[in-house]
N, CA, C and O atoms as CSV, one atom per row, in Angstrom:
chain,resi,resn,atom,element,x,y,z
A,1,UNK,N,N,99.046,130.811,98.409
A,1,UNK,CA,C,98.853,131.615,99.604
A,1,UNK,C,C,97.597,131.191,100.357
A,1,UNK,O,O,97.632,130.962,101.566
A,2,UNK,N,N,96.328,131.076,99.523
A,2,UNK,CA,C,95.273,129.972,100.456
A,2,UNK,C,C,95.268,129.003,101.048
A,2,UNK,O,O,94.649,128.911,102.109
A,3,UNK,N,N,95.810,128.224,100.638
A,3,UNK,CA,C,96.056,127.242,100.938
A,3,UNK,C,C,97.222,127.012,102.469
A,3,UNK,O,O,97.046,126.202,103.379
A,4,UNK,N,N,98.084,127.758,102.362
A,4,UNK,CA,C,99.123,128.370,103.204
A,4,UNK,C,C,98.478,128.379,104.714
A,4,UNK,O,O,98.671,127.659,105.694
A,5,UNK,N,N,97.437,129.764,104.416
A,5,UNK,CA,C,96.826,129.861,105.196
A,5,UNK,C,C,95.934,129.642,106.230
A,5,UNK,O,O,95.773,130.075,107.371
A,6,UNK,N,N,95.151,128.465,105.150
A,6,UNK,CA,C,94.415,127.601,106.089
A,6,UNK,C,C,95.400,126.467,106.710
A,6,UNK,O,O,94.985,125.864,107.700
A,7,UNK,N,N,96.564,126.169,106.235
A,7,UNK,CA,C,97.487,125.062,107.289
A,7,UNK,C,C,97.465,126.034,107.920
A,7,UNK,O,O,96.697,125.772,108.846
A,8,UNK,N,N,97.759,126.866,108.017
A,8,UNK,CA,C,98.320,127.791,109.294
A,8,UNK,C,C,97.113,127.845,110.401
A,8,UNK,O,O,97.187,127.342,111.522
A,9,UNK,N,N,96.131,128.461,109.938
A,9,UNK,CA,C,94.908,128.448,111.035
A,9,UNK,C,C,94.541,126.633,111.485
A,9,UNK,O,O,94.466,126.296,112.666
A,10,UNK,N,N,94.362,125.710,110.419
A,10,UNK,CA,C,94.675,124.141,110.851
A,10,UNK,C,C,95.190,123.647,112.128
A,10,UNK,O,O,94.757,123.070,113.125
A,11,UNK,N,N,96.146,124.049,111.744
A,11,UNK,CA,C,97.572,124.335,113.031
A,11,UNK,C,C,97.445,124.965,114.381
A,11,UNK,O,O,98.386,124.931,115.174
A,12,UNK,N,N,96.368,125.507,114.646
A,12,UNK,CA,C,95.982,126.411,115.619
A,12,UNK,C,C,96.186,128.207,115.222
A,12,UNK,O,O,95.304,128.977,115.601
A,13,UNK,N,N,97.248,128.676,114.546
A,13,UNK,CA,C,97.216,129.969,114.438
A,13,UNK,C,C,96.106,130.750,114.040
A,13,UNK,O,O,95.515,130.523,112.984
A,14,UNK,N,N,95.718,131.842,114.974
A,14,UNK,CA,C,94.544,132.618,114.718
A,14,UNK,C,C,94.601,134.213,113.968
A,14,UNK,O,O,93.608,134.637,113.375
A,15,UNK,N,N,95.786,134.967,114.065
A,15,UNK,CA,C,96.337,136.221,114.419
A,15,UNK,C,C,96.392,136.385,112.894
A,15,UNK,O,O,97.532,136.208,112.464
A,16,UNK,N,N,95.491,136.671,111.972
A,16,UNK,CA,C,96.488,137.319,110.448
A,16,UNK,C,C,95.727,138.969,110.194
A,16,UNK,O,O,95.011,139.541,109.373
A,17,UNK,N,N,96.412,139.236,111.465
A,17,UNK,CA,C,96.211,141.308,110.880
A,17,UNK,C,C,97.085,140.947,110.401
A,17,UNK,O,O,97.986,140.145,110.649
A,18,UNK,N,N,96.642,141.973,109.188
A,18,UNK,CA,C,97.116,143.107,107.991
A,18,UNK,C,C,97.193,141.844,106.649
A,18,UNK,O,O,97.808,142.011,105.596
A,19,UNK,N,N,96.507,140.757,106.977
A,19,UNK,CA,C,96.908,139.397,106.173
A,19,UNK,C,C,96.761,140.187,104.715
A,19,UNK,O,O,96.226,141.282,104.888
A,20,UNK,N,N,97.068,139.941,103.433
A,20,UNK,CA,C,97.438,140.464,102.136
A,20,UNK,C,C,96.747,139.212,101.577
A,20,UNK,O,O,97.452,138.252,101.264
A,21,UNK,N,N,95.179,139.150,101.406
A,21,UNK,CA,C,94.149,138.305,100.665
A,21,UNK,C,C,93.739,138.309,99.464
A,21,UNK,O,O,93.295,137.322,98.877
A,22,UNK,N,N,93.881,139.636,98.919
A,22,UNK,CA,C,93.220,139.729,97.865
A,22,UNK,C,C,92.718,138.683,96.434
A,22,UNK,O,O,93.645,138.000,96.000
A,23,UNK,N,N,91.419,138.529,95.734
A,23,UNK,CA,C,90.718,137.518,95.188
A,23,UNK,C,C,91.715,136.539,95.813
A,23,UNK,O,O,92.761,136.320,95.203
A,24,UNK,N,N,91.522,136.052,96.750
A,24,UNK,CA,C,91.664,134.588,97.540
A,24,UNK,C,C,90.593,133.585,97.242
A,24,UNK,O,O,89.401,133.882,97.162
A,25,UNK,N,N,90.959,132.679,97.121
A,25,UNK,CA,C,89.291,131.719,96.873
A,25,UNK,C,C,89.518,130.694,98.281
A,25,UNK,O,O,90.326,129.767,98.340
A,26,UNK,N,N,88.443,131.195,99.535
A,26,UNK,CA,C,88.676,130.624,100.283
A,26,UNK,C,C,87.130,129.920,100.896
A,26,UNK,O,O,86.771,129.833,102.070
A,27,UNK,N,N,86.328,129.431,99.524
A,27,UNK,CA,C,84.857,129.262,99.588
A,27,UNK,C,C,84.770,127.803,100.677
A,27,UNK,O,O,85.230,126.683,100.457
A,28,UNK,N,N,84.321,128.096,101.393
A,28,UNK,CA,C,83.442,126.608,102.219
A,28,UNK,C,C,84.578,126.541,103.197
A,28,UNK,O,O,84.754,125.514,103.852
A,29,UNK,N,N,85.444,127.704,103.341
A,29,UNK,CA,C,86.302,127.333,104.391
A,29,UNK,C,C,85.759,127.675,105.859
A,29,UNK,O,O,84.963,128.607,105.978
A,30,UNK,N,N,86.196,126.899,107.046
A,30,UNK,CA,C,86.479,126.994,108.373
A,30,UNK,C,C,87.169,128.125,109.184
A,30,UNK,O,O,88.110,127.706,109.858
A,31,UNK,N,N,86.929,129.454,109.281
A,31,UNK,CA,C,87.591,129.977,109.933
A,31,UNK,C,C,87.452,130.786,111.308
A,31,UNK,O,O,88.145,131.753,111.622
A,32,UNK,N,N,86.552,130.281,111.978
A,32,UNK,CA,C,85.650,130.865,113.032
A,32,UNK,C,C,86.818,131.234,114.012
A,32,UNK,O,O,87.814,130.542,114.218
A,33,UNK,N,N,86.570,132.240,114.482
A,33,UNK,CA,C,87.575,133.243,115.785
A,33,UNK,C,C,88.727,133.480,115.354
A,33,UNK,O,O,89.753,133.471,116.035
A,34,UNK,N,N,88.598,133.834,113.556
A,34,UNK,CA,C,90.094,134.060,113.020
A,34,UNK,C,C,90.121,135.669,113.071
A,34,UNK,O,O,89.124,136.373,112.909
A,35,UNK,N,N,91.454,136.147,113.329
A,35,UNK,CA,C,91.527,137.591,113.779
A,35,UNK,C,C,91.739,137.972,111.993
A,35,UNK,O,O,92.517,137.078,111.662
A,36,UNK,N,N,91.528,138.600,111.035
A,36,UNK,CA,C,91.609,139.371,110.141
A,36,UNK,C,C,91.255,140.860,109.912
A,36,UNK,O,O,90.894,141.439,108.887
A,37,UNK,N,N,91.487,141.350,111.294
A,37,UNK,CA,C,91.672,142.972,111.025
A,37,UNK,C,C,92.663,143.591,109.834
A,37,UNK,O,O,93.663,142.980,109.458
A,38,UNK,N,N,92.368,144.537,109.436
A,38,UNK,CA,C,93.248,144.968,108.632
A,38,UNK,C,C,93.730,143.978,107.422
A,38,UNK,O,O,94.799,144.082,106.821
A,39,UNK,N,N,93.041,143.311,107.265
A,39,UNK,CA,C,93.517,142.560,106.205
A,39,UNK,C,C,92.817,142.901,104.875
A,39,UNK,O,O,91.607,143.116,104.802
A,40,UNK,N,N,93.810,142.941,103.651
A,40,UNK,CA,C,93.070,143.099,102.352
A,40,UNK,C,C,92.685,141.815,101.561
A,40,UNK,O,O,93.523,141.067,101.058
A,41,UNK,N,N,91.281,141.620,101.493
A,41,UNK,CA,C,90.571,140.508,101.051
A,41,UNK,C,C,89.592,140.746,99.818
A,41,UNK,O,O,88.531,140.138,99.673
A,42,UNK,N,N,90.099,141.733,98.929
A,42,UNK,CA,C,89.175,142.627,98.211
A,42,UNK,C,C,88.854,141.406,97.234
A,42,UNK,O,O,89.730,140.585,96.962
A,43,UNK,N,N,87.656,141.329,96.757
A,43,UNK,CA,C,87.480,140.422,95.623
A,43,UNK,C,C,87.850,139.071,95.617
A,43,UNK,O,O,88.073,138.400,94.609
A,44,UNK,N,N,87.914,138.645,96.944
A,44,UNK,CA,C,88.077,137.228,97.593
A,44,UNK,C,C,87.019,136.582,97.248
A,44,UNK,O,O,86.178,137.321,96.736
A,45,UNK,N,N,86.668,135.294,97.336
A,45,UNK,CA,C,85.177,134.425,97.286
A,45,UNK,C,C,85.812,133.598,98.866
A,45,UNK,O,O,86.918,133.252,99.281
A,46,UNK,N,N,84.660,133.562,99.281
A,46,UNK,CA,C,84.444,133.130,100.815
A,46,UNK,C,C,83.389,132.869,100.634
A,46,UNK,O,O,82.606,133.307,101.477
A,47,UNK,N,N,82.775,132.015,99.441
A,47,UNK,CA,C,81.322,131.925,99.658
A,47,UNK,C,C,81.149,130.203,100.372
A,47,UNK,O,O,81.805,129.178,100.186
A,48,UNK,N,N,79.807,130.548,101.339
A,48,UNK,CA,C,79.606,129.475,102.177
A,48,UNK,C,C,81.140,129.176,103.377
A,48,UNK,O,O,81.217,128.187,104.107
A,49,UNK,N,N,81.719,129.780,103.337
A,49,UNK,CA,C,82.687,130.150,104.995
A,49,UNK,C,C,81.847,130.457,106.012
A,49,UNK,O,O,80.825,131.130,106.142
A,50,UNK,N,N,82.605,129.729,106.763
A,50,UNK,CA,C,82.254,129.991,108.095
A,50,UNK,C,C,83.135,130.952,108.876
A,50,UNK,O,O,84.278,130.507,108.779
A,51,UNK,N,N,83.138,132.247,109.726
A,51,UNK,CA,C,83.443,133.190,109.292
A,51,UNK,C,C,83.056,133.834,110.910
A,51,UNK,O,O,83.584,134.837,111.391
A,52,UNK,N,N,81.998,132.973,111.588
A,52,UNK,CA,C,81.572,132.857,112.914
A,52,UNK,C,C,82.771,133.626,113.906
A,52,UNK,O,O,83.913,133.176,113.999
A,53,UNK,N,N,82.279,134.916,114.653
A,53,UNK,CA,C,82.834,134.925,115.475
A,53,UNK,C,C,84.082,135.930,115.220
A,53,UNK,O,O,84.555,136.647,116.102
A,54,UNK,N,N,84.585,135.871,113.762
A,54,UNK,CA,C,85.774,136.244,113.450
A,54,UNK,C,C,85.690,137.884,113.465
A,54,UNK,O,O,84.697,138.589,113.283
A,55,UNK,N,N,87.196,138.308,113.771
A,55,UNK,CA,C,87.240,139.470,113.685
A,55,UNK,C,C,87.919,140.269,112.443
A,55,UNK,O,O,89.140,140.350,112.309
A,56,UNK,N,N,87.036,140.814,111.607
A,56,UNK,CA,C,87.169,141.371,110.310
A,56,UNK,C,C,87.298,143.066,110.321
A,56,UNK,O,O,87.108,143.704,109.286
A,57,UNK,N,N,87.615,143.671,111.506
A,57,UNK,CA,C,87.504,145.350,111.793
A,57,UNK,C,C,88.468,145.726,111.012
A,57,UNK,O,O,89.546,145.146,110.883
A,58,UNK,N,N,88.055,146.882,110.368
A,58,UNK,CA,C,89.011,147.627,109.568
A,58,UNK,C,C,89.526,146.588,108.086
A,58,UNK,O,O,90.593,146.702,107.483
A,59,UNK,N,N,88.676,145.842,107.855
A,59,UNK,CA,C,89.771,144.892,106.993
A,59,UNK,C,C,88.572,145.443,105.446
A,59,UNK,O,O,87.425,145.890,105.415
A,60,UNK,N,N,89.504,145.137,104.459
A,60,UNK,CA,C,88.891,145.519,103.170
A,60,UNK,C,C,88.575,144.541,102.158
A,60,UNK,O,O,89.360,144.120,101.309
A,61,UNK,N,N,86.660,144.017,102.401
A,61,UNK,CA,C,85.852,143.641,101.727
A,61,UNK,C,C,85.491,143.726,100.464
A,61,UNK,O,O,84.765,142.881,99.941
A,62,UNK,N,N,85.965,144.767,99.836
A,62,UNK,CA,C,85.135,145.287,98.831
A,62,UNK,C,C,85.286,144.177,97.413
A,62,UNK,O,O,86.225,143.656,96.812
A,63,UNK,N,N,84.071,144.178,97.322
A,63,UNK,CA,C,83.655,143.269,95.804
A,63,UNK,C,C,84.254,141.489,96.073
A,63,UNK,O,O,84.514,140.558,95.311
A,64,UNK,N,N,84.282,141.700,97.725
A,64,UNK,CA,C,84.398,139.935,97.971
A,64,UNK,C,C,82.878,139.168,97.734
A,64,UNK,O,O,81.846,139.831,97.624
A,65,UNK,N,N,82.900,137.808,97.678
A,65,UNK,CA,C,81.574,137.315,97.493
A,65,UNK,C,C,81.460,136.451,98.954
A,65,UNK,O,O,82.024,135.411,99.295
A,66,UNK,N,N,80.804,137.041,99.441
A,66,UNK,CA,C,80.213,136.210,100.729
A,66,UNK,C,C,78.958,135.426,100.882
A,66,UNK,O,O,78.433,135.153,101.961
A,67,UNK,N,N,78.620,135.163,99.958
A,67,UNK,CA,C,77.388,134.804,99.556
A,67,UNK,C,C,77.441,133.496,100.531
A,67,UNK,O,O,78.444,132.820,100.758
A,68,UNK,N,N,76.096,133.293,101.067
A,68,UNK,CA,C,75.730,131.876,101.927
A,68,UNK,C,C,76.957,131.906,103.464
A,68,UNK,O,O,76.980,131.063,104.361
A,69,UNK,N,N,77.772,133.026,103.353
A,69,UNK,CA,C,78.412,132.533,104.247
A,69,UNK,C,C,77.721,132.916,105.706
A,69,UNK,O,O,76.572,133.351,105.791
A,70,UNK,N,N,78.641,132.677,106.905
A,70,UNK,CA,C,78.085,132.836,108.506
A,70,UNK,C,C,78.845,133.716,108.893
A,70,UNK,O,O,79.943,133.171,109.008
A,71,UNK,N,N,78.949,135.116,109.257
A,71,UNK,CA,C,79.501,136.103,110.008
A,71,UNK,C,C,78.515,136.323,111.006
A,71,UNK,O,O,78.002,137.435,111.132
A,72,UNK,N,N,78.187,135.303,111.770
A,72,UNK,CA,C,77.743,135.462,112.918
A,72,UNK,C,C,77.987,135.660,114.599
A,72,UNK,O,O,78.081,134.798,115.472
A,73,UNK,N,N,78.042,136.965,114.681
A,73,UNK,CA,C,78.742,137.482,115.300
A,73,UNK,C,C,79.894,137.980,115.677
A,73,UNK,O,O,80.377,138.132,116.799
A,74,UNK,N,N,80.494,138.344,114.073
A,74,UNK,CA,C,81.398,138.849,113.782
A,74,UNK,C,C,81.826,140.243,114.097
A,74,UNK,O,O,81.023,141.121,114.412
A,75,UNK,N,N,83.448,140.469,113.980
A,75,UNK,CA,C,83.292,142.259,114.123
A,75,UNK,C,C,83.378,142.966,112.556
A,75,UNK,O,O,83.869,142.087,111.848
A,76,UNK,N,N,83.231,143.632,112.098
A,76,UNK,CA,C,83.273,143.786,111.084
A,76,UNK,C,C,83.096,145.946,110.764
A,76,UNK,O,O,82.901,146.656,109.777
A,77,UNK,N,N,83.303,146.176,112.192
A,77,UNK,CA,C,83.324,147.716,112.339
A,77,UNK,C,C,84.488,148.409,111.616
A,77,UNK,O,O,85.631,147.951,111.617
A,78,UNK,N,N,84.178,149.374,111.091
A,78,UNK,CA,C,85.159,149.840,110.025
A,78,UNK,C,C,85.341,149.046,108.615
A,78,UNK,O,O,86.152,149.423,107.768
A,79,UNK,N,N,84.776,148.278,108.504
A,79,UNK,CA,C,85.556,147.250,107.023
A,79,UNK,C,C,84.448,147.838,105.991
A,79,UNK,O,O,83.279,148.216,106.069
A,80,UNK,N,N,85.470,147.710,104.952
A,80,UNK,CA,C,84.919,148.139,103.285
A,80,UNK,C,C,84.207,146.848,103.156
A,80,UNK,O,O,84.606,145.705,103.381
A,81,UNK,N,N,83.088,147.276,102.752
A,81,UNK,CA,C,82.083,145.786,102.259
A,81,UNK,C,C,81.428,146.160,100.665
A,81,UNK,O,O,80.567,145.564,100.018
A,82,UNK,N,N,82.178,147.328,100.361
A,82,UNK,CA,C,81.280,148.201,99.237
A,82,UNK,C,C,81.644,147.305,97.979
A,82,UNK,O,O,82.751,146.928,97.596
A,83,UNK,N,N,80.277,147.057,97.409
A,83,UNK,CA,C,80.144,146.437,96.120
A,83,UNK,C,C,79.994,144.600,96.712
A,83,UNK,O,O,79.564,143.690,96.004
A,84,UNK,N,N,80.359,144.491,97.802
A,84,UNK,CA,C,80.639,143.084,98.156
A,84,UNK,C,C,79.351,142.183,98.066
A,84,UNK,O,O,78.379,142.624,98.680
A,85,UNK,N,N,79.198,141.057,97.436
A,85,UNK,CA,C,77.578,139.979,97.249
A,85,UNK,C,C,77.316,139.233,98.966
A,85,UNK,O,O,77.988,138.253,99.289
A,86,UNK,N,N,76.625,139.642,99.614
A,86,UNK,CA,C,76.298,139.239,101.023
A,86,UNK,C,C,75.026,138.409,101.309
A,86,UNK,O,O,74.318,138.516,102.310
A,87,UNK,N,N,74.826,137.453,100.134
A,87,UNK,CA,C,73.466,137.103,99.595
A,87,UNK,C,C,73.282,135.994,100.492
A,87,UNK,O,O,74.120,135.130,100.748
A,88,UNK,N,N,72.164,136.087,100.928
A,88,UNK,CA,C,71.977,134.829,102.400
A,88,UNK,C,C,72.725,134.854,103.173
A,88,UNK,O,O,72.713,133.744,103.706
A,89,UNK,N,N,73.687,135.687,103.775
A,89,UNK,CA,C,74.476,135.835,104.661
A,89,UNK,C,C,74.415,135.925,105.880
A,89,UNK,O,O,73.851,136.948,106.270
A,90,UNK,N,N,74.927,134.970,106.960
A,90,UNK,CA,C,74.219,135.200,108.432
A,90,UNK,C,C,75.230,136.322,108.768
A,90,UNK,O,O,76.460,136.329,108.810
A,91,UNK,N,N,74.282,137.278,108.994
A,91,UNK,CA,C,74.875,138.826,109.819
A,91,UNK,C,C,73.983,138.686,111.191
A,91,UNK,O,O,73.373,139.705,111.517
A,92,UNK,N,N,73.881,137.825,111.813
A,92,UNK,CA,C,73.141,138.094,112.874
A,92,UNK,C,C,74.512,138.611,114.340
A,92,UNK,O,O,75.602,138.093,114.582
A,93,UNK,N,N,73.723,139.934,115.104
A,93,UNK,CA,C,74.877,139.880,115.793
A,93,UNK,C,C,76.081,140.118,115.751
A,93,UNK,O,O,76.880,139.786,116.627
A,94,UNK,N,N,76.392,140.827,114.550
A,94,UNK,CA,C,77.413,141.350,113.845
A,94,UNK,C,C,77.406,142.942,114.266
A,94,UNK,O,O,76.470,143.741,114.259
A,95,UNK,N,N,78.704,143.107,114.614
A,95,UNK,CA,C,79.060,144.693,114.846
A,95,UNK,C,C,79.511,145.171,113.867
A,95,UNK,O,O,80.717,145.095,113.631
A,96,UNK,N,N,78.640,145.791,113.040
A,96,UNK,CA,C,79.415,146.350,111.789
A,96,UNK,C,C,79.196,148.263,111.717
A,96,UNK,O,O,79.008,148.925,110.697
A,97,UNK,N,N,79.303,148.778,113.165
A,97,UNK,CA,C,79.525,150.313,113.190
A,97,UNK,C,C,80.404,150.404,112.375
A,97,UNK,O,O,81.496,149.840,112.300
A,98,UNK,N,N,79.621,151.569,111.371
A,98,UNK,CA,C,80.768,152.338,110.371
A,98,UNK,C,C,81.487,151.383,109.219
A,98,UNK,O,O,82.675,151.510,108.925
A,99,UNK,N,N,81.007,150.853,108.887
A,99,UNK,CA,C,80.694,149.596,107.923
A,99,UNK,C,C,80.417,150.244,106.423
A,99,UNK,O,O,79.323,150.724,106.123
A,100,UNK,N,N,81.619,150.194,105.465
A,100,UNK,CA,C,81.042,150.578,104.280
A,100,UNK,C,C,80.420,149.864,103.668
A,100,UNK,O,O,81.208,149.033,103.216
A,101,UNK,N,N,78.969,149.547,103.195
A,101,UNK,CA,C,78.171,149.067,102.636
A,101,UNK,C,C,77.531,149.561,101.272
A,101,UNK,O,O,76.481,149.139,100.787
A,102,UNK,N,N,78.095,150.224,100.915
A,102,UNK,CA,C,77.932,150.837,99.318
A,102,UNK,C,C,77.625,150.019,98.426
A,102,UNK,O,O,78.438,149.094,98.434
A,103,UNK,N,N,76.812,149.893,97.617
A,103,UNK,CA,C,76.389,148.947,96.458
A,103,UNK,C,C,76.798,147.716,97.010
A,103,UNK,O,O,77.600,147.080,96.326
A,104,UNK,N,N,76.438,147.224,98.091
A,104,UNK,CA,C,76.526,145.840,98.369
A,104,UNK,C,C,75.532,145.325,98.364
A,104,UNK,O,O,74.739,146.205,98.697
A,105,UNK,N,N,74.954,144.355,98.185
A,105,UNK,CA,C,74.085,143.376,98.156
A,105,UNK,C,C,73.598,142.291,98.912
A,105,UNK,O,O,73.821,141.111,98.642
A,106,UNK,N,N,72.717,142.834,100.163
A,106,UNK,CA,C,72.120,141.591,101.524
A,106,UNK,C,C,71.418,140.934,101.049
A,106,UNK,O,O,71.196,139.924,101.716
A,107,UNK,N,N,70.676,141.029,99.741
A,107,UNK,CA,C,69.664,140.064,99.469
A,107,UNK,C,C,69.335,138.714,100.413
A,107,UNK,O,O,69.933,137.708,100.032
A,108,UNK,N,N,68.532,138.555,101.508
A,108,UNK,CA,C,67.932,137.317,101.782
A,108,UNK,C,C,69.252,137.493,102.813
A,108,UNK,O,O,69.850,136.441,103.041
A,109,UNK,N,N,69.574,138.248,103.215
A,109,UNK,CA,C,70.436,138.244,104.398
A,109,UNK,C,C,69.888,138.414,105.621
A,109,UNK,O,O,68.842,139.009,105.882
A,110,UNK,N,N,70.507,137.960,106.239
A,110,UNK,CA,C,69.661,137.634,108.327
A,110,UNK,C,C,70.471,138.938,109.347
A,110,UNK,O,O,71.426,138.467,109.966
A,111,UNK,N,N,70.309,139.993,109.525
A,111,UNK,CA,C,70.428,140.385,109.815
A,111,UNK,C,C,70.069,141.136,111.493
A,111,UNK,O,O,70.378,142.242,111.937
A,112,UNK,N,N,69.409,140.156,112.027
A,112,UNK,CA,C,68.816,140.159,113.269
A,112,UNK,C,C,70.075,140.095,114.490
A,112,UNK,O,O,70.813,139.162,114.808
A,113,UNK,N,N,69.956,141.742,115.101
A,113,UNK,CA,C,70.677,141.835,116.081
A,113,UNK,C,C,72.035,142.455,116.065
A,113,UNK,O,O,72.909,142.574,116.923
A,114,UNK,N,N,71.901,142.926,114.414
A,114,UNK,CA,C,73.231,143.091,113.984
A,114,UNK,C,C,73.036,145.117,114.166
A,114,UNK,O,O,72.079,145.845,113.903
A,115,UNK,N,N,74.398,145.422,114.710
A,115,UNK,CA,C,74.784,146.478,114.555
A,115,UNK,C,C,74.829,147.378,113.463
A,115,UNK,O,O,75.766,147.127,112.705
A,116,UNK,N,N,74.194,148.255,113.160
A,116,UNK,CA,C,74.566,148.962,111.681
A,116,UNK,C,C,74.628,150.578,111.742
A,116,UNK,O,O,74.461,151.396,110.837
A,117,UNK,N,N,75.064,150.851,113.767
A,117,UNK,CA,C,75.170,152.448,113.646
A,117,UNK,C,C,76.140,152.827,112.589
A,117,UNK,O,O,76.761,151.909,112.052
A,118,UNK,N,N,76.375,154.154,112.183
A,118,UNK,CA,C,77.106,154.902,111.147
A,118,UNK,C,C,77.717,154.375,110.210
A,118,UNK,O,O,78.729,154.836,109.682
A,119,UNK,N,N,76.888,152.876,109.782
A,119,UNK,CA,C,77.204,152.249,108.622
A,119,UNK,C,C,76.337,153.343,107.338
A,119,UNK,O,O,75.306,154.015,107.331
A,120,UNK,N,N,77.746,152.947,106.078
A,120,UNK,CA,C,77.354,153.920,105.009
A,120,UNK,C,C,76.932,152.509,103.894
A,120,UNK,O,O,77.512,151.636,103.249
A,121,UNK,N,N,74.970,153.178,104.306
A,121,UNK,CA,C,74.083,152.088,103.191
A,121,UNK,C,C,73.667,152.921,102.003
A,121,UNK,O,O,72.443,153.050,102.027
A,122,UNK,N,N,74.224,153.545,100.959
A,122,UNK,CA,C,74.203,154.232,100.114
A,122,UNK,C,C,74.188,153.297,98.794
A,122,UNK,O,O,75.131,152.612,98.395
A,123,UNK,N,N,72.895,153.422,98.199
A,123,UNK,CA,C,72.772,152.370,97.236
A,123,UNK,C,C,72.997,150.356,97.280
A,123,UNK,O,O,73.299,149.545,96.404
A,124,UNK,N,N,72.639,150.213,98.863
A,124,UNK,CA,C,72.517,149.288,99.476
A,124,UNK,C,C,71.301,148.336,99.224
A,124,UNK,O,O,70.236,148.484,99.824
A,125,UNK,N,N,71.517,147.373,98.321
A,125,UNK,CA,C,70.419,146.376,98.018
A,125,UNK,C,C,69.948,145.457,99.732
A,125,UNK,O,O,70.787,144.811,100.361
A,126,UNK,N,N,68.676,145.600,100.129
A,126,UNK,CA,C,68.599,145.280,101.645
A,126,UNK,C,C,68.063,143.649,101.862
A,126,UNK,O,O,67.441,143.058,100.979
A,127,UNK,N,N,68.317,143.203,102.819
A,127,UNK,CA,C,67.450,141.517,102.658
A,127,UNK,C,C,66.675,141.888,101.858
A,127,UNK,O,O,66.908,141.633,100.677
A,128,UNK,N,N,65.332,142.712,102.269
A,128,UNK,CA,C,63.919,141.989,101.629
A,128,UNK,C,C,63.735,142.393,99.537
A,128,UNK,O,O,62.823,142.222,98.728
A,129,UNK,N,N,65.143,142.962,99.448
A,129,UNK,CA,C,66.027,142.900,97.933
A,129,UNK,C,C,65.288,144.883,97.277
A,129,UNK,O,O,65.160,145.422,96.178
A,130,UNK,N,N,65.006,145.296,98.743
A,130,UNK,CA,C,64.975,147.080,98.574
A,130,UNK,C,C,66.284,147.512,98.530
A,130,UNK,O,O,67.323,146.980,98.922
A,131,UNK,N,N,65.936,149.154,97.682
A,131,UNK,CA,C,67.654,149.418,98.126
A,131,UNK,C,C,67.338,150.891,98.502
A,131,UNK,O,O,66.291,151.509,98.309
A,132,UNK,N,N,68.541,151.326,99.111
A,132,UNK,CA,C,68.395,152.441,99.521
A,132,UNK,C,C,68.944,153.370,98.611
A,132,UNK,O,O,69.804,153.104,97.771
A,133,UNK,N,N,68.351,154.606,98.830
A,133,UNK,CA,C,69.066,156.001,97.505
A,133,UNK,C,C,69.758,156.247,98.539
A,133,UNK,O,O,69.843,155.738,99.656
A,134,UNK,N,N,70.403,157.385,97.836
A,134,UNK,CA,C,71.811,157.948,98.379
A,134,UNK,C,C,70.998,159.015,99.532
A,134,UNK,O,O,71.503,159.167,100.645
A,135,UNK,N,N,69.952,159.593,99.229
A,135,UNK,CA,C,69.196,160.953,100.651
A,135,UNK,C,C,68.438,159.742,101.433
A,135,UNK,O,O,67.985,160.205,102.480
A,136,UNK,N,N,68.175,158.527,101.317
A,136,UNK,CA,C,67.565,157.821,102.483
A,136,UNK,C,C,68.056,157.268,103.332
A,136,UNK,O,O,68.714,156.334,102.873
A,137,UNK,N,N,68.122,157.339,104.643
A,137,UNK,CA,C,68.638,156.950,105.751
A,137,UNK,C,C,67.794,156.079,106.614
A,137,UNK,O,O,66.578,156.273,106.614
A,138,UNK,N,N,68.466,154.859,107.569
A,138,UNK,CA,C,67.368,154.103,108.118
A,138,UNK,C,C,66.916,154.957,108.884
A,138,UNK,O,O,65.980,154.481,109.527
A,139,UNK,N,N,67.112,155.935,109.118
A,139,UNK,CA,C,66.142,156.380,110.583
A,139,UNK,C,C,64.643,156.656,109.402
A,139,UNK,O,O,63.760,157.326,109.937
A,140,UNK,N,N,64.419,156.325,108.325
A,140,UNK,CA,C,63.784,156.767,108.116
A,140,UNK,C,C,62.388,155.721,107.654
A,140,UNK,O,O,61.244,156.007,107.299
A,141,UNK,N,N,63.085,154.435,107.847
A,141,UNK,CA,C,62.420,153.050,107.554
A,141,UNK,C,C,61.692,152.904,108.396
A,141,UNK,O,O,61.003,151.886,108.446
């Protein structure tokens, strides 16, 4: 099915709402301005993807490894990211309103410019490798 997929985007196709990803190993791949709304990618590795641009709203992250990858300037509003490794991750410029971020892990993540209204950072390991408790809120950083 990975493999599938990337002929397909290869090929020019961009469009995989509701795509059915789950632990996909799609590390060091190319997929910049790929539509993946709604798609389940739970426990995928995408580490070091390029990821640029792409639209990830509503799609379900959780316990994927994104580590090193580029979601730069991605959408990523609504998507489960909870438990997900986001370690060096370019989030710059990223719309991630309402963004579950639960026990995820930014460590050394770039986060400059990036959206994070009514994202839920509840036990959220942060770039500078702080985490947040469950009663702390950024308004309070």
């Amino acid at each position: 099915m990975d493999t599938n997929v990337l002929q397909r985007y290869w090929a020019g196709e961009r469009d995989f709402v509701g795509l059915k990803l789950a632990n996909a190993k799609l590390n060091r791949a190319e997929l910049t301005n790929i539509n993946l709304s709604q798609a389940d990618l739970r426990g995928a590795r995408l580490i070091g993807a390029n990821l640029q641009q792409a639209n990830l709203s509503n799609a379900c992250l959780a316990n994927a490894d994104l580590t090193d990858a580029n979601l730069e300037g991605a959408d990523l509003r609504g998507a489960d990211l909870s438990a997900a490794l986001l370690l060096r991750t370019n989030l710059s410029q990223a719309r991630m309103v309402g963004a579950n971020l639960k026990w995820a892990s930014l460590a050394g993540a770039n986060l400059a410019g990036a959206d994070l209204d009514d994202a839920i950072l509840s036990r959220t390991i942060l770039p500078d490798g702080s985490s947040l408790s469950p009663a702390l809120s950024l308004d309070r950083l």
